[in-house]
N, C-alpha and C positions, 0 to 999 in steps of 0.2 A: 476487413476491419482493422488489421493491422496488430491485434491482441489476442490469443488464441482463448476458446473457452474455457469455460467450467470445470475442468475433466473430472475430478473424483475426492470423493471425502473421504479420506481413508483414518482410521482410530487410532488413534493414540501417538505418543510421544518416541516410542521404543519401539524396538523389533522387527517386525515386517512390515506394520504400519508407516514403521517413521523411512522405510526401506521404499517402497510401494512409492511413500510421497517426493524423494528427492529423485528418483527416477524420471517422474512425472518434472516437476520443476525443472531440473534438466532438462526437456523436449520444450521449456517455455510453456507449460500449461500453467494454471491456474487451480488451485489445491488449498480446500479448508480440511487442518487435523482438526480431530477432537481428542479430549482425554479428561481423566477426571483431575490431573496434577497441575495445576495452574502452573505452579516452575516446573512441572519438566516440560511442560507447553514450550513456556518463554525460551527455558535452557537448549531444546529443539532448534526454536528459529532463533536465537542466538547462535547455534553452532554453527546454520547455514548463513548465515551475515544476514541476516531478517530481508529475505528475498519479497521482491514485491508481490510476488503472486502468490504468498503463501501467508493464509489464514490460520491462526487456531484460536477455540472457541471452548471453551473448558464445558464439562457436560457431563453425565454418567448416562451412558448406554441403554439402562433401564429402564430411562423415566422419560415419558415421552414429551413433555413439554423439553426437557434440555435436547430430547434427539430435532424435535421441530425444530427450535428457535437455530441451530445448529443450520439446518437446511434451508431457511429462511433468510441466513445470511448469507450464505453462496449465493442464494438469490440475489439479495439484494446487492450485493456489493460485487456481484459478476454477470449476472444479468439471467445464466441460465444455469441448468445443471444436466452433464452429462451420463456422469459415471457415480454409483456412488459404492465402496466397499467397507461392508461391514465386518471387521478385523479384532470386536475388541471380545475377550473372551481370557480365563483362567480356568485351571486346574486348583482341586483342593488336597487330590494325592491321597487320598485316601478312598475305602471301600465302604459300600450299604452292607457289611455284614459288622466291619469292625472301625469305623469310622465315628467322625465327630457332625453331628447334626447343623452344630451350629454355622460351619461355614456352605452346607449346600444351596440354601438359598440364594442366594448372593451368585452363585455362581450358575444354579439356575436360570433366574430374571437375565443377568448377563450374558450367557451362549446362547439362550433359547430366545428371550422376550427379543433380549438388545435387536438381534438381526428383525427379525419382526417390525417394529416397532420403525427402522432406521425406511425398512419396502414401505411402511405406511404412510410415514413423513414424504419421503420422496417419490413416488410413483407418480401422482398427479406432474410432477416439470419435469421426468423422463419422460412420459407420453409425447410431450409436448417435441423433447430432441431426440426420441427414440430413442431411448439413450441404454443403459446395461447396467445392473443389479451384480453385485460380487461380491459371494458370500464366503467367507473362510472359515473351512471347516477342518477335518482333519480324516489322517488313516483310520483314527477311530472309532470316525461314523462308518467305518465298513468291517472291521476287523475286533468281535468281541474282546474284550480282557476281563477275566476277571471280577464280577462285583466294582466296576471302575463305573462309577455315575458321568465320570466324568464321559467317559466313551458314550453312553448314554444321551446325552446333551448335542455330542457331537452327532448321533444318528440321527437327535431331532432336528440337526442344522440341513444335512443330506435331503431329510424329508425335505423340510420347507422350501430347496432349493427348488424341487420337482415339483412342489405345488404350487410355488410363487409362477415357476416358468409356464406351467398350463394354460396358469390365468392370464398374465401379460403379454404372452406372444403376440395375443389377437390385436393387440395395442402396439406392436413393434418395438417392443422391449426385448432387452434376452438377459439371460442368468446364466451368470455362470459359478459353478460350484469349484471351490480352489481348494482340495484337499491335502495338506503336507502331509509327510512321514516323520520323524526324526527331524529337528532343524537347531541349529546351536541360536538359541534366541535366552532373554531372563524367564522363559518356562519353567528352566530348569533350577531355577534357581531353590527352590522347597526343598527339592531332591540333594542340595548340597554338592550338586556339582554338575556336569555335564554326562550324559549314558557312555558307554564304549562304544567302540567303530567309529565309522565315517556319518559324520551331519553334513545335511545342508545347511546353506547361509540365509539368512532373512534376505539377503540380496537377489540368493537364485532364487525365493518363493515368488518376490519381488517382479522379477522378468517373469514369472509365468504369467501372473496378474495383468502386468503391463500388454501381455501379448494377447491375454485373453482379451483387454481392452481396445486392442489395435485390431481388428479383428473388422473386414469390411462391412459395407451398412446387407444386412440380409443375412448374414448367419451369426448362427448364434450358440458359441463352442459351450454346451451343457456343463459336463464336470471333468475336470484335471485332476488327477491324481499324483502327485510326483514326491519318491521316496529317494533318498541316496542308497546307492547300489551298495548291496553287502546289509537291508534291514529285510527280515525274513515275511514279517506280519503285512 
């Protein structure tokens, strides 16, 4: 055909997402971001010289008419959909014993609903290219801390990963779970600065996604785990 497909709808404007999407763009794929920031959409593909294969579609993760309409346009305006990775997710940094109520929801509906929500919209046009589900999750969802909901959220991501993959296999879909450790991304940013030691880059999370996505047609690599060396949890 002369134009490569669909590959992947990766979230948001920053960090791993926006790390994820020029990788892709690079190999000549074809790539709708989402994110809730209309400028830092734009600011995005302005930075990459507004490449032609690259959509963004302003939306919140949570609500599923913006995750549809989202998916409906890679359709329409690429014809199919490949890959799609659910990326968008926040921390509130704080604990269920001495924390502030009002930000957990929010971050709730976003870690837990968002990915949900994103397998619901797109599973019917993966059937269709057998395509792969990519959920990012984190160390968290395997390694308690503390009263952290947020760790919480990320074990419900781990789940869904293993119950999404159950069901879709039979349909020739695969899932893969993409769990970081530590990664120098604006995570950190609450916390007023970056942890100590060695981070990963959004870039290396980046190539693991990428490779979990390159991955021949008939397998299908479950969950990734990848910490920088020297993090103990």
């Amino acid at each position: 055909m002369g134009v490569p497909p669909a590959r992947a709808k990766p979230r948001g404007g920053g960090g791993i997402g926006a790390a994820v999407a020029r990788r892709l763009l690079d190999q000549g794929q074809r790539v709708v971001v989402t994110g809730r920031g209309e400028e830092r959409l734009r600011g995005f593909a302005k930075e990459l010289g507004e490449p032609e294969g690259l959509l963004t579609v302003r939306g919140d993760a949570a609500v599923y008419d913006d995750v549809r309409s989202a998916v409906d346009t890679a359709l329409t305006e690429f014809g199919r959909l490949d890959t799609v990775v659910a990326n968008a997710g926040f921390a509130t940094h704080d604990s269920v014993a001495e924390g502030d109520p009002a930000g957990w929801t929010r971050m709730v509906l976003t870690n837990v609903l968002g990915p949900a929500l994103l397998i619901r919209a797109a599973v019917d046009a993966l059937k269709e290219t057998r395509g792969r589900i990519v959920l990012v999750g984190s160390v968290a969802g395997f390694v308690p801390t503390p009263g952290n909901l947020y760790g919480a959220t990320k074990y419900a991501v781990t789940g869904l990963a293993e119950n999404t993959r159950r069901q879709v296999t039979e349909w020739g879909v695969g899932v893969t779970l993409i769990a970081p450790g530590r990664v120098e991304t604006p995570f950190w940013d609450a916390y007023g600065g970056l942890p100590p030691g060695h981070l990963l880059t959004a870039g290396q999370i980046a190539d693991s996604i990428v490779w979990a996505m390159a991955q021949p047609a008939g397998v299908d690599v479950s969950t990734v785990v990848v910490r920088p060396l020297g993090q103990p949890n």
